[in-house]
N, C-alpha and C positions, 0 to 999 in steps of 0.2 A: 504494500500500500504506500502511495507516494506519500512523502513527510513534508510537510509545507514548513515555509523560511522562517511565518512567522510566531510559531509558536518560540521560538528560539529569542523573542523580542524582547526586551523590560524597561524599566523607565531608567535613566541613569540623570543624574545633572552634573552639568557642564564641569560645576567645582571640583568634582570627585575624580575628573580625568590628571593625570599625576604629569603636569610637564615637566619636573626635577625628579630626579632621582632621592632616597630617602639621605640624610648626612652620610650612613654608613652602612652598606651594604645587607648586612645580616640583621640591621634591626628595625628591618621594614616588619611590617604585619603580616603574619601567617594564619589564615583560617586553616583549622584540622578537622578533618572532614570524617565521620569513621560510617563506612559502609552496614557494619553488621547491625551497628546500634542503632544509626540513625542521627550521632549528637554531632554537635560542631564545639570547637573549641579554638577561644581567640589564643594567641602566642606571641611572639619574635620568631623571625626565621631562624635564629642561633637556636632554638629550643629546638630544632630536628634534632638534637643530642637527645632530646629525653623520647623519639618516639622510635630514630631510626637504631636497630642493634643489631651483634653481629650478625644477625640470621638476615640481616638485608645487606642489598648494592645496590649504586646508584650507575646507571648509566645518561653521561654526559654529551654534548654538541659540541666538539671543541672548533666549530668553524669560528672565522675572524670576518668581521663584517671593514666591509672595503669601505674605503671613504669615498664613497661610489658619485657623488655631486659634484660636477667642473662646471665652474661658471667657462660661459662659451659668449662671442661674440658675434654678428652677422656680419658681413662685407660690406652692408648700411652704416655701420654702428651698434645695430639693436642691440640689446641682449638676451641671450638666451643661456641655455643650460642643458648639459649633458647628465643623463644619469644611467652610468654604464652598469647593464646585467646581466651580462658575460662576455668575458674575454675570449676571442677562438684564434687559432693555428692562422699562420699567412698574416699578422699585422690585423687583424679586424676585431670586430668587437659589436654586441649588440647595445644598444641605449633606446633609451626615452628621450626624447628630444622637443623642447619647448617651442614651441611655436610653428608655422605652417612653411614647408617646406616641399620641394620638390627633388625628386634624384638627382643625386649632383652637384647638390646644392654644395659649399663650401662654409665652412666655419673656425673661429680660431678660439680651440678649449684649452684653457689656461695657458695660453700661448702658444699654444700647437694648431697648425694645421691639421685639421680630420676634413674629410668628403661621403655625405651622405647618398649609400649606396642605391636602397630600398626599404621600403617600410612592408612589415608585416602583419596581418589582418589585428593583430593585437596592438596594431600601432607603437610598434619596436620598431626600429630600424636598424638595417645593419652598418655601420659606419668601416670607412677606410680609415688607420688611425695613421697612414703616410709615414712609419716607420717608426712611429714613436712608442714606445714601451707604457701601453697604458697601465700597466700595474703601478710600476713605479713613477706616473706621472701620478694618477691617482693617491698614492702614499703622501708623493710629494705637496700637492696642490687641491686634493679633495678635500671637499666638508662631508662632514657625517652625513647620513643619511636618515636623518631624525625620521619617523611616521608622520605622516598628515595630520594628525591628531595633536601632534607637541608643534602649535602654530608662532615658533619661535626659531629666530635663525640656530643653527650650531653654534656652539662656546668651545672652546680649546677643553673644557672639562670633558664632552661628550667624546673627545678621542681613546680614553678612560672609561667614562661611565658607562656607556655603550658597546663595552666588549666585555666577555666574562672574563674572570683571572684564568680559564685555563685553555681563552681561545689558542688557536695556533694556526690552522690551516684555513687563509685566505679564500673567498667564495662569495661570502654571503652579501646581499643586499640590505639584511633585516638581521638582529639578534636574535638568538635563540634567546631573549629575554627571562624564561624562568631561570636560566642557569645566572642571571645577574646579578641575582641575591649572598650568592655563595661568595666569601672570604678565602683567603689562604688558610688563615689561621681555623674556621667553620671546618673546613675541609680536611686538615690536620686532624683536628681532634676525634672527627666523627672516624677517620682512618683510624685511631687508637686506638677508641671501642672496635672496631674489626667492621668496618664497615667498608669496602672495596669501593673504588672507583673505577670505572669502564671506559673508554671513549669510545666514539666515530664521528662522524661528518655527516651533517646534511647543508649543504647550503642553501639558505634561505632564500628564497626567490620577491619579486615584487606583486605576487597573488597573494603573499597574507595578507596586502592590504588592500586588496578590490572587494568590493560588495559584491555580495549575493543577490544580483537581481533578477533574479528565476524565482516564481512563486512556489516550486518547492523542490527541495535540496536536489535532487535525483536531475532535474533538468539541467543546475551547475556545471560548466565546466571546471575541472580543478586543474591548476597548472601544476606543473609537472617540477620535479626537484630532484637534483642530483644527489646520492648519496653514498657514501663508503662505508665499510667496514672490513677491519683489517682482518688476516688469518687469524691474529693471535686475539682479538678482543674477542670475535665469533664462537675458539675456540674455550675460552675463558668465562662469555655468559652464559652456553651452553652446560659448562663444567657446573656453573654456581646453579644455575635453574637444577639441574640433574640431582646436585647436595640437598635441596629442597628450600635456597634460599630465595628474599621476594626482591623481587626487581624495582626499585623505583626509578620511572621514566624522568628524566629532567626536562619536560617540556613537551610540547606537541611536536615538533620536530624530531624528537629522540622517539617518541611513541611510533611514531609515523613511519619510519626506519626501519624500526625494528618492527613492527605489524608489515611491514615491507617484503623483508629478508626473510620471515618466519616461512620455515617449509615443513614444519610441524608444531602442534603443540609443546612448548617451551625447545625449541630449536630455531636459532637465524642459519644464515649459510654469508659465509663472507663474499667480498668482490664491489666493484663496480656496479651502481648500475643507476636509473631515476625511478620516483613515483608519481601519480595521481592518486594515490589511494584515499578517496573519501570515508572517513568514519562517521556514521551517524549511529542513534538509537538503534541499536537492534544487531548491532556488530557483536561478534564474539572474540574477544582478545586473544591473541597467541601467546603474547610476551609480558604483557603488562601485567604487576600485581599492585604496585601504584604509581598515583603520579603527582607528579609538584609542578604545576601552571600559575600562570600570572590569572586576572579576570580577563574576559576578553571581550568583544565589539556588542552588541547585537547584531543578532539573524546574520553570524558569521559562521564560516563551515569550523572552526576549533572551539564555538562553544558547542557545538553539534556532537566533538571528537569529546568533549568533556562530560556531554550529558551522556553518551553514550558508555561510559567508562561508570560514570559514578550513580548514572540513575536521574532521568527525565525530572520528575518530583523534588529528587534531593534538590539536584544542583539547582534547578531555578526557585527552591525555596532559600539556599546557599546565597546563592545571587542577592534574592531581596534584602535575606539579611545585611549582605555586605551593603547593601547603599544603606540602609538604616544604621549602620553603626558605623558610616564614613570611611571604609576601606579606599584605598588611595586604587584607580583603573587603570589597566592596559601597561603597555612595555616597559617605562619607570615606576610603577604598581606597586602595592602589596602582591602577596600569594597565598595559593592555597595547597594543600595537601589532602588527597583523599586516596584511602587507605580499605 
């Protein structure tokens, strides 16, 4: 039975969407969510000391979000702006590109010559980058790529705030924002207690942030996302699921991945490869036994991946709570944990 967009809807106000990040990382607000019982419980996010123990791991996103915005120029004067999301083989590269534009067109991004090749139905275009190394212009000369939603230019903090401490592998367009809560020190300790850390890759694409304007989920197109996972971490959450320990997901991106890779009940398979895998209500998880997320949009396909994990009911009774007791929204947010 198709599932329409807008059960997934609620009332949010504007105050509550989080344009800064919390002072310190680990002592943003944590709602704990517990499946069997039914309760919630307000926290810190340092307090996953008190709920995660040896018998869990955590699997993390260690992609590195690109400083993916080059202010760009016209041959007019105008200005415009590059926002490259992905780099390919031969000097090219896909972006968003501001303003109307024809094939061929010429532009100068942060001082570089690029030539717009073609645009694609998604209104990407592929750009010639004329030999220039966008990665490392990008590094050089890119702004963050805040969300639409933090309607504030980038700060020199967001080079920082906006990456987890254990990104590493360059990709993404977007954070895997639940994992931005986490410290070094958070992440020490919880190692003590015996609690393992796992990585992979997904890089984050610019469809977590398009709207759902399909009247219900099933008509959605989902974009597609590359992701990795190595021989040795495949063979390592395999090992820990098998021990009978519980997996918690760090984010919709890690869920997504690993429900990806999954080729049996508690089994991934490593390699290369992309997804569209939609999760709604009514999904049956392979890998997941919990997961730590940020809040997320309305009538967006990852609160869809969240009701479907913790229970239709729960989570959007979860939800109302949170605006009632001011929990801070969306990618510099509070979080939640449900278990």
């Amino acid at each position: 039975m198709p599932t329409p967009v807008d059960i997934f809807d609620y009332f949010l106000p504007d105050g509550l969407i989080a344009l800064k990040p919390a002072p310190r990382r680990d002592e943003c607000r944590l709602m704990a969510l517990d499946r069997a019982s039914g309760s919630f419980r307000d926290m810190l996010f340092k307090d996953l000391r008190e709920i995660l123990t040896e018998g869990d791991f955590l699997v993390v996103n260690n992609t590195r979000v690109r400083n993916a915005r080059l202010e760009a120029v016209k041959p007019t004067g105008g200005r415009s702006e590059l926002f490259v999301t992905e780099t390919l083989p031969g000097g090219k590269c896909r972006a968003l590109v501001r303003g109307r534009f024809k094939p061929g067109s010429e532009l100068i991004a942060a001082g570089r010559r690029v030539v717009l090749i073609e645009k694609d139905t998604d209104g990407v275009w592929l750009v010639d980058s004329c030999g220039t190394d966008m990665e490392a212009l990008m590094e050089e000369a890119g702004h963050v790529p805040l969300p639409p939603y933090i309607p504030r230019p980038d700060e020199p903090s967001d080079k920082i705030d906006y990456q987890t401490v254990y990104s590493r592998e360059a990709g993404s367009a977007a954070a895997p924002t639940a994992g931005l809560h986490f410290t070094e020190e958070l992440l020490d300790s919880l190692k003590k207690a015996g609690v393992e850390v796992v990585e992979l890759t997904l890089d984050v694409g610019l469809g977590t942030f398009r709207p759902v304007k399909t009247a219900t989920l099933e008509e959605h197109v989902m974009h597609r996302e590359n992701y990795r996972i190595e021989e040795e971490a495949a063979e390592r959450i395999n090992s820990l699921k098998r021990s009978g320990k519980r997996l918690a997901a760090v984010g919709s991106t890690v869920v997504r991945a690993l429900e990806s890779a999954a080729c049996e009940k508690g089994r991934v398979k490593a390699g290369k490869d992309s997804t569209d895998l939609l999760i709604a209500p009514g999904y049956d998880f392979m890998m997941t036994d919990m997961m730590i997320t940020n809040f997320h949009l309305p009538k967006s396909t990852l609160l869809a991946m969240v009701a479907a994990f913790g229970g239709y009911d729960f989570i959007m009774e979860a939800y109302r709570r949170a605006v009632e007791e001011k929990y801070r929204f969306f990618s510099y947010g509070d979080a939640m944990l449900i278990r």
